[in-house]
LUMLUMDREN-2810 file (N, C-alpha, C; in Angstrom, 1 decimal):
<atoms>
<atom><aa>X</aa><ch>A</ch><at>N</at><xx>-18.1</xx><yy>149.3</yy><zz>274.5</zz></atom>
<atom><aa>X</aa><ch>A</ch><at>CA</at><xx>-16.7</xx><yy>149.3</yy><zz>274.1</zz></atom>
<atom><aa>X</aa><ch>A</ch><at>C</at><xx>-15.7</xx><yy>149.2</yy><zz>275.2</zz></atom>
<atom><aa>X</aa><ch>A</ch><at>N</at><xx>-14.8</xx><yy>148.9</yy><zz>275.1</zz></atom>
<atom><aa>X</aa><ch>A</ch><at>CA</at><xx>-13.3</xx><yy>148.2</yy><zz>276.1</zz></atom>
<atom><aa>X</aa><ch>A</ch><at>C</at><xx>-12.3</xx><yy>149.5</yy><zz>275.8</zz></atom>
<atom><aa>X</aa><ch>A</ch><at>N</at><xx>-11.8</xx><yy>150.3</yy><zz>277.1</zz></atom>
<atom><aa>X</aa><ch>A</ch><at>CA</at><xx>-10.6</xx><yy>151.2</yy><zz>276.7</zz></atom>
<atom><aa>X</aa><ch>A</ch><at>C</at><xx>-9.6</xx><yy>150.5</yy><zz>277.4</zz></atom>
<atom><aa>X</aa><ch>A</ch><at>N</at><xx>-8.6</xx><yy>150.1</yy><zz>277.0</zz></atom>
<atom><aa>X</aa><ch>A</ch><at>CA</at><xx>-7.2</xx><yy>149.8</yy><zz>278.0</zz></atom>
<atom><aa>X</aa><ch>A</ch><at>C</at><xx>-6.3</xx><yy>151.5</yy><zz>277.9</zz></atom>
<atom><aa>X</aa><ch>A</ch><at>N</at><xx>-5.7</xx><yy>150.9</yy><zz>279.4</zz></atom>
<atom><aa>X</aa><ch>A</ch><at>CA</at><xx>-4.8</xx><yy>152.0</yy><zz>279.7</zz></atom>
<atom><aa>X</aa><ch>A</ch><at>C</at><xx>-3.8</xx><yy>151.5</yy><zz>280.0</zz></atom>
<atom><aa>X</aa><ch>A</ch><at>N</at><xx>-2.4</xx><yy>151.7</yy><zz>279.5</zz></atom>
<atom><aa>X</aa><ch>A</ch><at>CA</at><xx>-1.3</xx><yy>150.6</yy><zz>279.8</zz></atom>
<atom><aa>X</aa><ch>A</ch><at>C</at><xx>-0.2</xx><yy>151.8</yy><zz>280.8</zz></atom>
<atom><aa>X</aa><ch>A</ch><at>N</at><xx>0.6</xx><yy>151.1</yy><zz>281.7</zz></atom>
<atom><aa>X</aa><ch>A</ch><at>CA</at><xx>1.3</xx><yy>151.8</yy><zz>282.5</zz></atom>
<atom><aa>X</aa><ch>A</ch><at>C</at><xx>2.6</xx><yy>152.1</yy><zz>281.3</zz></atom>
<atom><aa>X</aa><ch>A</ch><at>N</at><xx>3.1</xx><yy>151.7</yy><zz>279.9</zz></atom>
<atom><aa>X</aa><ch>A</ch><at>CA</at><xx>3.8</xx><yy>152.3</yy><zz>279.4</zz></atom>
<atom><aa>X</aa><ch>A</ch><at>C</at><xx>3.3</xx><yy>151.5</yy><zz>277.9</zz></atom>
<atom><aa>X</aa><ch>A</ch><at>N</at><xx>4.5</xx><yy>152.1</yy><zz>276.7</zz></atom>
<atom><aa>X</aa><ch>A</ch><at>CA</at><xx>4.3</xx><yy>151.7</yy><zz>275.8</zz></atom>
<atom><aa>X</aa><ch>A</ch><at>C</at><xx>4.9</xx><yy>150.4</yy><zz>276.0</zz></atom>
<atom><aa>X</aa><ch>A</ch><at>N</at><xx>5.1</xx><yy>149.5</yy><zz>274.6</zz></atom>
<atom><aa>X</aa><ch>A</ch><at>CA</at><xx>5.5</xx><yy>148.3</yy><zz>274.7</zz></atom>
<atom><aa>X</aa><ch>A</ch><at>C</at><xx>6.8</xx><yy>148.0</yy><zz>275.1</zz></atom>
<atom><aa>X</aa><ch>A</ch><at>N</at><xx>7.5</xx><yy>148.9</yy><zz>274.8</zz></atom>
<atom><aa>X</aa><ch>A</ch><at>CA</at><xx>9.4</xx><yy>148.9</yy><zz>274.8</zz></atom>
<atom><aa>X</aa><ch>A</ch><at>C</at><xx>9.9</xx><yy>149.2</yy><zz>276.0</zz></atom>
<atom><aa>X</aa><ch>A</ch><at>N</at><xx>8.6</xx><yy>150.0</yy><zz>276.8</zz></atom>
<atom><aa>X</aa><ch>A</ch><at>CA</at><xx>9.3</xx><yy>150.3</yy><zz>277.9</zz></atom>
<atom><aa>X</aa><ch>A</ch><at>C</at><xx>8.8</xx><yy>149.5</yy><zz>279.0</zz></atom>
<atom><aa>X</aa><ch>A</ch><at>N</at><xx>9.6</xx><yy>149.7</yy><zz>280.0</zz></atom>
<atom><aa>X</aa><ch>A</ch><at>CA</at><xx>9.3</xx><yy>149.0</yy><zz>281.7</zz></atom>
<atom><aa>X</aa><ch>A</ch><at>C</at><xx>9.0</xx><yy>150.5</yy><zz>282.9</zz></atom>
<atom><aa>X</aa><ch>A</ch><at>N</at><xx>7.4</xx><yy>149.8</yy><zz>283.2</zz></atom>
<atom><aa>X</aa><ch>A</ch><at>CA</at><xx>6.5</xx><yy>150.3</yy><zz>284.2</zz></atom>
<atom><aa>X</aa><ch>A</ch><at>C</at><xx>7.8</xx><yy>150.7</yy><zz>285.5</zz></atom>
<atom><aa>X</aa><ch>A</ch><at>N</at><xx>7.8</xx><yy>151.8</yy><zz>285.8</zz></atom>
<atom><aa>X</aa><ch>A</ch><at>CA</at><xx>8.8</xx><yy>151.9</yy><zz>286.9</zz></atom>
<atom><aa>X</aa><ch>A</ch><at>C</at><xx>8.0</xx><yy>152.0</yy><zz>288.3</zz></atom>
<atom><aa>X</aa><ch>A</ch><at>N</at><xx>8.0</xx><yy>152.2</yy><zz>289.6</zz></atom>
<atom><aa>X</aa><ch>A</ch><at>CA</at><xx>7.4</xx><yy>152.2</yy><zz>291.1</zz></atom>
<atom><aa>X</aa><ch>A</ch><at>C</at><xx>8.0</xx><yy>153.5</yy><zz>291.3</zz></atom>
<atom><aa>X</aa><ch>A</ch><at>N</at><xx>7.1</xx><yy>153.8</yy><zz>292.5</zz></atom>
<atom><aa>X</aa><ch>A</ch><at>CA</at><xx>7.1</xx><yy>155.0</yy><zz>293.6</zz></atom>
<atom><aa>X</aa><ch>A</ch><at>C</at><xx>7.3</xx><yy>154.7</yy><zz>294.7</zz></atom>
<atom><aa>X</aa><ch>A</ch><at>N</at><xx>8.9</xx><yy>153.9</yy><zz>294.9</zz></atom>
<atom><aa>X</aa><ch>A</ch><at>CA</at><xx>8.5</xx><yy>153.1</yy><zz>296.6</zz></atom>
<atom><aa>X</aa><ch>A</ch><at>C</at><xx>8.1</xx><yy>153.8</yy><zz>297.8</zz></atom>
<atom><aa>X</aa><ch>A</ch><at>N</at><xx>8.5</xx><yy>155.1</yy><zz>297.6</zz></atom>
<atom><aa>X</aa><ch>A</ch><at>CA</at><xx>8.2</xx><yy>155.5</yy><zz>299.0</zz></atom>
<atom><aa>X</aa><ch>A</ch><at>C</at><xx>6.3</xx><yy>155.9</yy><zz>299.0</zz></atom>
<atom><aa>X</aa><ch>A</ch><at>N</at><xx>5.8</xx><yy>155.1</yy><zz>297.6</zz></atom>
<atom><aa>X</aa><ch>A</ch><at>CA</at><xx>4.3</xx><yy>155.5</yy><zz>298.0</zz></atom>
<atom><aa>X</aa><ch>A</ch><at>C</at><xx>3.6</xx><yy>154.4</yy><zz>298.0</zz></atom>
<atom><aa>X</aa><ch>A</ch><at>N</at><xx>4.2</xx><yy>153.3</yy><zz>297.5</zz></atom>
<atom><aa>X</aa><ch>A</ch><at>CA</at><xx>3.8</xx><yy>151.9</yy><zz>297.9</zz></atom>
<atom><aa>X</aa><ch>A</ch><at>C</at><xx>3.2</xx><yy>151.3</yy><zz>296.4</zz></atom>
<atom><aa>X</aa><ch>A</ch><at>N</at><xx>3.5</xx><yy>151.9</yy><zz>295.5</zz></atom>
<atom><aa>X</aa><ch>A</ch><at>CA</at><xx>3.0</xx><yy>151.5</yy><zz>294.2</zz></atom>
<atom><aa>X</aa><ch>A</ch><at>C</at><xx>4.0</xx><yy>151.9</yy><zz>293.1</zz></atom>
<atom><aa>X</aa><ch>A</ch><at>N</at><xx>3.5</xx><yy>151.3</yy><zz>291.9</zz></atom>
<atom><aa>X</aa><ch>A</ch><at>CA</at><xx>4.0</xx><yy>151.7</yy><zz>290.7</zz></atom>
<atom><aa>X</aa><ch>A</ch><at>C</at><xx>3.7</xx><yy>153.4</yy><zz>290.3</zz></atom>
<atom><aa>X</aa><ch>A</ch><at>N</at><xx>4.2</xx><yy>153.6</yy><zz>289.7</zz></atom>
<atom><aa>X</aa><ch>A</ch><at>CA</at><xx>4.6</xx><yy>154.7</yy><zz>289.3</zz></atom>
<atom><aa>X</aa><ch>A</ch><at>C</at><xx>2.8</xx><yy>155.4</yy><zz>288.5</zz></atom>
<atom><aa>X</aa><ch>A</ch><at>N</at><xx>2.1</xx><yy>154.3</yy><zz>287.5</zz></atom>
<atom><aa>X</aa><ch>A</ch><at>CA</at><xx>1.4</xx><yy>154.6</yy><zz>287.0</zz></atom>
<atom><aa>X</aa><ch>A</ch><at>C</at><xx>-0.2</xx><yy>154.3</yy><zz>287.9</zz></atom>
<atom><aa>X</aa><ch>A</ch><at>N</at><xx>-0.3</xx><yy>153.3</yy><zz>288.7</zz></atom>
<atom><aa>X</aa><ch>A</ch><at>CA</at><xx>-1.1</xx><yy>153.3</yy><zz>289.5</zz></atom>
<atom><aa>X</aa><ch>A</ch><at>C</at><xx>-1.3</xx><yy>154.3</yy><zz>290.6</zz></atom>
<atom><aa>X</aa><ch>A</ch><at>N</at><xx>0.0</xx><yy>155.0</yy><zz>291.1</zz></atom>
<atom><aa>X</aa><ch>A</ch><at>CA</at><xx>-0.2</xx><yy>156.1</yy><zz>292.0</zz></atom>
<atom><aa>X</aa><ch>A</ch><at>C</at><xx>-1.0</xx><yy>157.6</yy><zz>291.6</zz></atom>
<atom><aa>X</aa><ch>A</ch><at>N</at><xx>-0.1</xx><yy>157.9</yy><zz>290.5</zz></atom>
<atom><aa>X</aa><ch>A</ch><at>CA</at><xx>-1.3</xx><yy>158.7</yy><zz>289.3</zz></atom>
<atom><aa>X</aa><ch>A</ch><at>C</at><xx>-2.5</xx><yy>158.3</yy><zz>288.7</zz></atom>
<atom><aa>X</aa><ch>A</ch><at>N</at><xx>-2.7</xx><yy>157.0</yy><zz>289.0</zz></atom>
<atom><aa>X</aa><ch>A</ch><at>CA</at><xx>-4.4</xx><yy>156.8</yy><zz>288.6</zz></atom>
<atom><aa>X</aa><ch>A</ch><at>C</at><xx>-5.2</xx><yy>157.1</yy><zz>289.8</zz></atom>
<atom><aa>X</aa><ch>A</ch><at>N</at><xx>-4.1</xx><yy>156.6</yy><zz>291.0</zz></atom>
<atom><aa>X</aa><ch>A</ch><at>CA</at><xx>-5.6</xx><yy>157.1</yy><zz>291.9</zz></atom>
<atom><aa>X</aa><ch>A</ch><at>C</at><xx>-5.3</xx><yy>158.3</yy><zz>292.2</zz></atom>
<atom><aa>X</aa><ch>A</ch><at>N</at><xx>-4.3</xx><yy>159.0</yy><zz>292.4</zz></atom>
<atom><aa>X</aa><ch>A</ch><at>CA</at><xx>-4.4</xx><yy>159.8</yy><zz>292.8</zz></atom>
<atom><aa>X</aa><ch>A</ch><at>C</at><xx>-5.8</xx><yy>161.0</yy><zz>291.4</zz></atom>
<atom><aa>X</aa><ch>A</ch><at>N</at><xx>-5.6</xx><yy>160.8</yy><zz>290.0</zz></atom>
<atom><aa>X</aa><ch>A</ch><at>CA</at><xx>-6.6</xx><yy>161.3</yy><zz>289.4</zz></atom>
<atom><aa>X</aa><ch>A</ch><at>C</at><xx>-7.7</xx><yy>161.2</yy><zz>289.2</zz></atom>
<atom><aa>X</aa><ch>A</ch><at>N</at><xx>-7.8</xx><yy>159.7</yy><zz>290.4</zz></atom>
<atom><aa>X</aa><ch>A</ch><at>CA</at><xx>-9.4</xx><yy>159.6</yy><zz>290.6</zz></atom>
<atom><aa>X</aa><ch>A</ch><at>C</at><xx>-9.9</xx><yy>160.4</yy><zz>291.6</zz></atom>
<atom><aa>X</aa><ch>A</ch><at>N</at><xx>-9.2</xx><yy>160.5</yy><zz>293.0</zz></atom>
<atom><aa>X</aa><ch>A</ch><at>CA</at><xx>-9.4</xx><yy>161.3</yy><zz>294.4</zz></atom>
<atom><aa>X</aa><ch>A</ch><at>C</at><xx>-9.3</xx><yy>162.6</yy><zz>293.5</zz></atom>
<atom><aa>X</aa><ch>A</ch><at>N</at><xx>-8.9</xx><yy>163.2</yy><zz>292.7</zz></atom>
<atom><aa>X</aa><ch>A</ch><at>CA</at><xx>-8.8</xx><yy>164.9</yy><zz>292.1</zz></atom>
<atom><aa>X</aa><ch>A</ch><at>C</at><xx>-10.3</xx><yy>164.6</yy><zz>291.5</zz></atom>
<atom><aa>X</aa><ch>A</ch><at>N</at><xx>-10.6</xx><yy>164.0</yy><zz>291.5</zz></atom>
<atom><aa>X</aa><ch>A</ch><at>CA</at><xx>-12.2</xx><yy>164.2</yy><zz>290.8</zz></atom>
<atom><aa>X</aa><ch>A</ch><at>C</at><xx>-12.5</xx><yy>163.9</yy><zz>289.3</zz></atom>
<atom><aa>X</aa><ch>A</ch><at>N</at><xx>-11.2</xx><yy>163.1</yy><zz>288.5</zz></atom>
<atom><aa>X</aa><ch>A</ch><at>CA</at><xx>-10.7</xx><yy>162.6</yy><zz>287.0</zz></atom>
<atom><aa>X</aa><ch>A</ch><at>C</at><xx>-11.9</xx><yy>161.4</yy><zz>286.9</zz></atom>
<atom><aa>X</aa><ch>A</ch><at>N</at><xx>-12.9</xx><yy>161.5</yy><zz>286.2</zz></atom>
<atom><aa>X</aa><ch>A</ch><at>CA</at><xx>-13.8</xx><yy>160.6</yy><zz>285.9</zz></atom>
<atom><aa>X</aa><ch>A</ch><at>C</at><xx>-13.4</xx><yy>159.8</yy><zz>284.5</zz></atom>
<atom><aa>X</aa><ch>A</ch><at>N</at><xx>-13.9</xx><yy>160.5</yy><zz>283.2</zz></atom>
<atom><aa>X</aa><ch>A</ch><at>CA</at><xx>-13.8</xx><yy>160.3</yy><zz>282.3</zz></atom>
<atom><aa>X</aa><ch>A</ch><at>C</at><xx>-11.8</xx><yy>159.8</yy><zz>281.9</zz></atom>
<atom><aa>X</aa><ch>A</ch><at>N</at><xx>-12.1</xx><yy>158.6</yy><zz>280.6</zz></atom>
<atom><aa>X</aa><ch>A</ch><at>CA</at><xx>-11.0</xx><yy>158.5</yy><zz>280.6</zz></atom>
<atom><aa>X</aa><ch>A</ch><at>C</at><xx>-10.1</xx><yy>159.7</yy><zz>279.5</zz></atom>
<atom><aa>X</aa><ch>A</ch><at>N</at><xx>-10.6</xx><yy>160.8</yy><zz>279.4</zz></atom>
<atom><aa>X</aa><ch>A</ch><at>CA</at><xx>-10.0</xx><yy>162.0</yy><zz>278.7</zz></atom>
<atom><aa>X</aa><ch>A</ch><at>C</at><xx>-9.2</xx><yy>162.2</yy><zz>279.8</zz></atom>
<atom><aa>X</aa><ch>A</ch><at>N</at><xx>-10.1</xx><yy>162.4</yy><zz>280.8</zz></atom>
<atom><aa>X</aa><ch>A</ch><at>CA</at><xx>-9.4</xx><yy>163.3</yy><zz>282.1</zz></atom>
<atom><aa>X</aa><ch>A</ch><at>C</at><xx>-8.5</xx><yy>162.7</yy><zz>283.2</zz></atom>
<atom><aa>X</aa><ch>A</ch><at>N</at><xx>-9.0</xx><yy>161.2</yy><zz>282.9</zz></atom>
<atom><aa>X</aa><ch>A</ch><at>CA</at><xx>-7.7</xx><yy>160.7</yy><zz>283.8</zz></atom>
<atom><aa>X</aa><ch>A</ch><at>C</at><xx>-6.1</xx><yy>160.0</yy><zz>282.7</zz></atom>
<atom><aa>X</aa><ch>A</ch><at>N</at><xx>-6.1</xx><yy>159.8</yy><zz>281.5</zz></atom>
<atom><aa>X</aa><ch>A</ch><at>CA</at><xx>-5.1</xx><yy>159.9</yy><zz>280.9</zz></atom>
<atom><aa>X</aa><ch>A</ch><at>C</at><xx>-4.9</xx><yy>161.2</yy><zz>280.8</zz></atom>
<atom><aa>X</aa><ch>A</ch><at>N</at><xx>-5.2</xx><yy>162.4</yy><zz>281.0</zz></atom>
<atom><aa>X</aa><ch>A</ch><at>CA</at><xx>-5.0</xx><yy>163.7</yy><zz>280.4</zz></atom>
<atom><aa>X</aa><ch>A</ch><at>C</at><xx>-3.9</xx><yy>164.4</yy><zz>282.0</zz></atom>
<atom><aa>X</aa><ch>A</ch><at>N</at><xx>-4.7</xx><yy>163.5</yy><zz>283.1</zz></atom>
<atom><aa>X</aa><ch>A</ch><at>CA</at><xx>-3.4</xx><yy>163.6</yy><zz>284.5</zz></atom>
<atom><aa>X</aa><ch>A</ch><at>C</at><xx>-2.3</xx><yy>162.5</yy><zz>284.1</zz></atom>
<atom><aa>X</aa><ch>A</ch><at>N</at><xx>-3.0</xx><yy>161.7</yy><zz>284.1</zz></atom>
<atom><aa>X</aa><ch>A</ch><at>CA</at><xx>-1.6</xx><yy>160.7</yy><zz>284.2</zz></atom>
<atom><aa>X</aa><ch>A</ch><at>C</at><xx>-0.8</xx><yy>160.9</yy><zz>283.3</zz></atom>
<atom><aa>X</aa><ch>A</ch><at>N</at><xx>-0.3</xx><yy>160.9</yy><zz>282.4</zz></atom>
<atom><aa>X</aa><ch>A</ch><at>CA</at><xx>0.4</xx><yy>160.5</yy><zz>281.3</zz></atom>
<atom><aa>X</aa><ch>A</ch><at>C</at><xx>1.5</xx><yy>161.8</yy><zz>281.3</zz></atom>
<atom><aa>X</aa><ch>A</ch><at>N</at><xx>1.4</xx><yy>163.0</yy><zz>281.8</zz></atom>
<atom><aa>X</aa><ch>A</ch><at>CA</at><xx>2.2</xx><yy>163.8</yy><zz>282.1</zz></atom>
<atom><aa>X</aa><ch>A</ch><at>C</at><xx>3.1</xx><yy>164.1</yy><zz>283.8</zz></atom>
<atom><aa>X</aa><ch>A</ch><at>N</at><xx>2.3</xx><yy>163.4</yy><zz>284.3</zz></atom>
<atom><aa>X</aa><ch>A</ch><at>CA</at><xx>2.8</xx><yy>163.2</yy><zz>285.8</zz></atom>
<atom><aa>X</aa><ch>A</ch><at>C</at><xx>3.4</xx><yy>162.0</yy><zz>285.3</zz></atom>
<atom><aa>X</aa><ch>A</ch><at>N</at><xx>3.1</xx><yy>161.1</yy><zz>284.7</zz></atom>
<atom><aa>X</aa><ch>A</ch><at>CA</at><xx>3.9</xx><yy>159.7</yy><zz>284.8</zz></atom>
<atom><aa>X</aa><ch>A</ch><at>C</at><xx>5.5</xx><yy>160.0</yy><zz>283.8</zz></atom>
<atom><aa>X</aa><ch>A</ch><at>N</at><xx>5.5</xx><yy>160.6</yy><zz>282.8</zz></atom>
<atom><aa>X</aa><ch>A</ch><at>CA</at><xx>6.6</xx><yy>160.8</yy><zz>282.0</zz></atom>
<atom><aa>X</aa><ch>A</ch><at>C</at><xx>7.2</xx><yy>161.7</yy><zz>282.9</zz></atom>
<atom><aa>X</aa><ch>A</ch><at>N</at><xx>7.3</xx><yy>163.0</yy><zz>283.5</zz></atom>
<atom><aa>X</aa><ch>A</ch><at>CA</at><xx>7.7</xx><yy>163.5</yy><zz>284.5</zz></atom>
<atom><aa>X</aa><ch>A</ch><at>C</at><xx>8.5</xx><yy>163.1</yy><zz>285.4</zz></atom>
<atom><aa>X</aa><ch>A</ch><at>N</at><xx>7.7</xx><yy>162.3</yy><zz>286.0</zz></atom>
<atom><aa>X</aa><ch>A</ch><at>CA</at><xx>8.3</xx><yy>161.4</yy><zz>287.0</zz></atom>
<atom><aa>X</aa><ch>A</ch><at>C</at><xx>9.3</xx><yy>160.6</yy><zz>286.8</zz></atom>
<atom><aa>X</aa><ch>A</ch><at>N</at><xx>9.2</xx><yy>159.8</yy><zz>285.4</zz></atom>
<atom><aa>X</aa><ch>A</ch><at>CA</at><xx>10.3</xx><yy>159.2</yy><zz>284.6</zz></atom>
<atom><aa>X</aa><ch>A</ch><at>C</at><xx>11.5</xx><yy>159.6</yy><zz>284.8</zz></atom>
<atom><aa>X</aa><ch>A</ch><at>N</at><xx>11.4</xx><yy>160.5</yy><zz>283.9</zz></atom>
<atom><aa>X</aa><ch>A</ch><at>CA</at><xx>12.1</xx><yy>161.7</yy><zz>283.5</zz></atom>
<atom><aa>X</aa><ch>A</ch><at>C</at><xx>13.3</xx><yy>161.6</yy><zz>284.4</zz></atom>
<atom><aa>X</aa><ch>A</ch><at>N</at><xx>12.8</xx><yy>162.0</yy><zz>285.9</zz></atom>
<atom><aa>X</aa><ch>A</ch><at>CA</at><xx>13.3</xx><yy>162.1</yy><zz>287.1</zz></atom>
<atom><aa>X</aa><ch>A</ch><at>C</at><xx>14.2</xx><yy>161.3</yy><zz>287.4</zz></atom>
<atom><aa>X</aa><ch>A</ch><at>N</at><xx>14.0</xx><yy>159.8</yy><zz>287.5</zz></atom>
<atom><aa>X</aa><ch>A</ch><at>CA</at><xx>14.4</xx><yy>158.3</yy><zz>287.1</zz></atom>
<atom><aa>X</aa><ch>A</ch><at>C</at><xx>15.3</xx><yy>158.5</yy><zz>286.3</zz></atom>
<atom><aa>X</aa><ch>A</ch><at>N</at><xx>15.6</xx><yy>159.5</yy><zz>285.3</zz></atom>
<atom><aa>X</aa><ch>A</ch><at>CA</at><xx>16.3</xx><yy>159.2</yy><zz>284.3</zz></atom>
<atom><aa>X</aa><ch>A</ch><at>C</at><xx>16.1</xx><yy>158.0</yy><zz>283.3</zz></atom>
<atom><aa>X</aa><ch>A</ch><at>N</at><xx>14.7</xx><yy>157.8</yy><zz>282.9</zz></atom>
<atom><aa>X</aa><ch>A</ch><at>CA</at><xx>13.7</xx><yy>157.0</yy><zz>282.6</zz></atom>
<atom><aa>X</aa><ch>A</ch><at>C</at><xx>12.6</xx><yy>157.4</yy><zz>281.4</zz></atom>
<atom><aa>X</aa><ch>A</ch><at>N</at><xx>12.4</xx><yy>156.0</yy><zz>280.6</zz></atom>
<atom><aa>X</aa><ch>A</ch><at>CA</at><xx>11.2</xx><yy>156.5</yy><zz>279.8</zz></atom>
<atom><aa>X</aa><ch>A</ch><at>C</at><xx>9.9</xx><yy>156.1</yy><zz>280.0</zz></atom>
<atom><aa>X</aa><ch>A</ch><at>N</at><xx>8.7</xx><yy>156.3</yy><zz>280.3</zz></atom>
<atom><aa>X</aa><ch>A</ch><at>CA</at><xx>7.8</xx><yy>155.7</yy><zz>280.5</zz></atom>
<atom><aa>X</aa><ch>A</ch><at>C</at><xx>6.3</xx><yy>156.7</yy><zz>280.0</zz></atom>
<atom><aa>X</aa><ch>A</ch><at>N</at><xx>5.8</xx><yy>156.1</yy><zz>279.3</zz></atom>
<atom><aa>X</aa><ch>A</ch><at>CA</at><xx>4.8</xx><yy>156.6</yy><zz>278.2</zz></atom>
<atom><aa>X</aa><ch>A</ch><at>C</at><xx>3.2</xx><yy>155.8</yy><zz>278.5</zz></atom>
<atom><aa>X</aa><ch>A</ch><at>N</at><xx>2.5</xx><yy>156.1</yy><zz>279.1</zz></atom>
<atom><aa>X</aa><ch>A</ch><at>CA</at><xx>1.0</xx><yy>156.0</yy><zz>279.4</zz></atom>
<atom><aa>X</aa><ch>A</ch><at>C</at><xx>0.7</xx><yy>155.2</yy><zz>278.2</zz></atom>
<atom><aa>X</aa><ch>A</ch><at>N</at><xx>0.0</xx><yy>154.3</yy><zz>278.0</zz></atom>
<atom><aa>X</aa><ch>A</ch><at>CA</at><xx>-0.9</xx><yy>154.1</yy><zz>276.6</zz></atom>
<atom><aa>X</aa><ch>A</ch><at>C</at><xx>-2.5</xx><yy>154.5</yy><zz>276.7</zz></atom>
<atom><aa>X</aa><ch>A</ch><at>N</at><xx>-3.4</xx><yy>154.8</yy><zz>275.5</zz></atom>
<atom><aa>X</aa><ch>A</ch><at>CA</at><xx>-4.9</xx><yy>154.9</yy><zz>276.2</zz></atom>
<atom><aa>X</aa><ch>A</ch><at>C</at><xx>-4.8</xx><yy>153.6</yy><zz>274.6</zz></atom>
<atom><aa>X</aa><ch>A</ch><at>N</at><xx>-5.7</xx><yy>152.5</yy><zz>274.8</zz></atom>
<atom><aa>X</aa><ch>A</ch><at>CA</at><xx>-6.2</xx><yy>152.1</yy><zz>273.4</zz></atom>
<atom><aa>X</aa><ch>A</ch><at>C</at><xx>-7.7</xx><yy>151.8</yy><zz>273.4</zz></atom>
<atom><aa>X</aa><ch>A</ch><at>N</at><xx>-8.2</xx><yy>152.0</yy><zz>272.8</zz></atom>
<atom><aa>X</aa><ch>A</ch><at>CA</at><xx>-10.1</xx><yy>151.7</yy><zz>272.6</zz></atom>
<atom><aa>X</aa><ch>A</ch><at>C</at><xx>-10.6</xx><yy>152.8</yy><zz>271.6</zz></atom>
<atom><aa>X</aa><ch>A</ch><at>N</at><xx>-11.7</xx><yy>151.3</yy><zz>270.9</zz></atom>
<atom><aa>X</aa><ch>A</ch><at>CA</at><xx>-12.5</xx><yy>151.7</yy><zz>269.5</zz></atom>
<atom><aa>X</aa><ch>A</ch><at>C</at><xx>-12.9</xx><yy>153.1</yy><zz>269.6</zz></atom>
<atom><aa>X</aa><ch>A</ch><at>N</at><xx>-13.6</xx><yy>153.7</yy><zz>270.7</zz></atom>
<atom><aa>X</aa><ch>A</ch><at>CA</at><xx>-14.1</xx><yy>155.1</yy><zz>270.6</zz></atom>
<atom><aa>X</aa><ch>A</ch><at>C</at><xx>-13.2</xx><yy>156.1</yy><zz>271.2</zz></atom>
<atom><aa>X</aa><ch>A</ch><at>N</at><xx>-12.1</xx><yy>156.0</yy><zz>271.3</zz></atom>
<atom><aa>X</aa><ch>A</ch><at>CA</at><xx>-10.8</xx><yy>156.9</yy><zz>272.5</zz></atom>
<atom><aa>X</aa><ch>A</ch><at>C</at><xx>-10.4</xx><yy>157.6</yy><zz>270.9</zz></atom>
<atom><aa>X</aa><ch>A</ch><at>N</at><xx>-10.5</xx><yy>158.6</yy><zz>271.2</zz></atom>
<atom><aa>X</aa><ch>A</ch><at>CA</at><xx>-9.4</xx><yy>159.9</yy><zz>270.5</zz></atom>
<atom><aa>X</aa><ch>A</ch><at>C</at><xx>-8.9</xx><yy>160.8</yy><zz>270.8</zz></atom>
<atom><aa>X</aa><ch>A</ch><at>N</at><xx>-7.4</xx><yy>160.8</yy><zz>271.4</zz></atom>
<atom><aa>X</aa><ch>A</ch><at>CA</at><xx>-6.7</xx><yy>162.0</yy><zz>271.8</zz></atom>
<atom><aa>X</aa><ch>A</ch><at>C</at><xx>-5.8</xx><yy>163.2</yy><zz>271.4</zz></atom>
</atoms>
């Protein structure tokens, strides 16, 4: 089976972390991989609230997607 993980929903636009050299949603992927986030429970379960957070901050909306046949959150 195939999980995608999208840096936002459809409506919205992926924002960056310039001062970390990446987007907004890739910096919280690795960084939930170096925390030891294997499964993809556990690394949507970091990201997706560090990333809306962050938004937030931005004065911003930006919403993680998980989609795949066996994914239930």
């Amino acid at each position: 089976p195939i999980t995608v993980i999208t840096a936002s929903s459809g409506d919205e636009i992926a924002g960056s972390l310039d001062e970390h050299g990446h987007g907004m949603f890739t910096y919280y992927f690795l960084k939930g991989l170096f925390a030891g986030k294997r499964t993809t429970r556990e690394l949507i379960e970091f990201i997706k609230p560090n990333v809306q957070d962050e938004a937030r901050r931005q004065n911003r909306v930006q919403t993680p997607m998980v989609f795949g046949r066996d994914v239930s959150f």
